[in-house]
C-alpha positions, 0 to 999 in steps of 0.5 A: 445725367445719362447712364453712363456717368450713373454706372460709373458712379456705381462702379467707382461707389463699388471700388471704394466700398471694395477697397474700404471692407479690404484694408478694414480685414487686413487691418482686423488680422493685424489686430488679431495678430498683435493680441496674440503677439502680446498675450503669448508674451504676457504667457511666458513671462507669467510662467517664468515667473511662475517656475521661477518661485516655485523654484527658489521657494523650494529650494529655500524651504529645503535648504532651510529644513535641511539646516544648511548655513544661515536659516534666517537668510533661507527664511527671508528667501521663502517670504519674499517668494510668498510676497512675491506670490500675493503681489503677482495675484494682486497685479492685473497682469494674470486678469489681462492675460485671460483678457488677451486670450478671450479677446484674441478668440474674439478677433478670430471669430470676427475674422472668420465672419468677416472672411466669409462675408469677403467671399460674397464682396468679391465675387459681387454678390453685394452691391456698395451700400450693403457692403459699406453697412456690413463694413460699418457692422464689422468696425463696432464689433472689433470696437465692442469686443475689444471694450469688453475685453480691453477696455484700458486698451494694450500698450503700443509695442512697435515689434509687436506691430511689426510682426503683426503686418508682416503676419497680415501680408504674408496671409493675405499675400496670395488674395489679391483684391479686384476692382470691377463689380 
């Protein structure tokens, strides 16, 4: 084998490795994007939820005190808020939405090592094999962080998705990646 086939082997190992680390980031910002996406979501519904029971059940006791018409009625009100209540702490919607907030952190945390470990790849700091172990380290941590904080996973939401690539692009839109060690 002369040394021109083995630089070219090195240079096209290199490419790969290059372009394998870049759409693993872009894809560790889409992800980012859509748990952030996702748990904002789950936020406003829980505080709507949250205000709206607040308001009906005050509304109803005061009603009921102030003995406007039909007390049984503003009575029944005022327990299906507090029904409502328990059931909304018994759902797993609270816990998923801290879930969603630690594994959101999480993702940016990774997102910013993982940037950071970019700045060496692309000024050809690394060669492959240590660019494809660093790669292969940033897949099992997305994977572990997202077992821990997920580990039923996140509905598919394809708006959300949506979104979240647009997000990606638009962030990364300005870092064009180069193709030559």
């Amino acid at each position: 084998m002369s040394d021109g086939s083995t630089s070219q082997d090195n240079i096209n190992a290199f490419n790969r490795a290059y372009g394998l680390y870049w759409l693993e980031l872009v894809q560790l910002k889409v992800d980012t994007a859509y748990v952030e996406l996702y748990r904002d979501r789950l936020t406003t519904w829980l505080s709507g939820f949250a205000i709206g029971r607040a308001i009906v059940s005050v509304g109803a006791l005061g009603s009921w005190f102030a003995g406007l018409g039909h007390p049984e009625v503003w009575g029944g009100i005022i327990v299906i808020s507090q029904v409502a209540e328990a059931v909304v702490n018994a759902l797993p919607l609270s816990a998923r939405q801290k879930n969603l907030s630690a594994f959101a952190l999480a993702l940016e945390s990774i997102l910013i090592d993982a940037l950071m470990e970019w700045e060496d790849i692309y000024a050809g700091e690394l060669a492959a094999r240590e660019i494809t172990r660093r790669r292969h380290a940033l897949m099992r941590l997305r994977h572990e962080t997202e077992a821990k904080h997920l580990p039923t996973g996140l509905p598919f939401e394809k708006k959300f998705l949506m979104l979240a690539e647009r997000t990606a692009a638009s962030y990364f839109g300005n870092m064009k990646p180069r193709l030559e060690p």
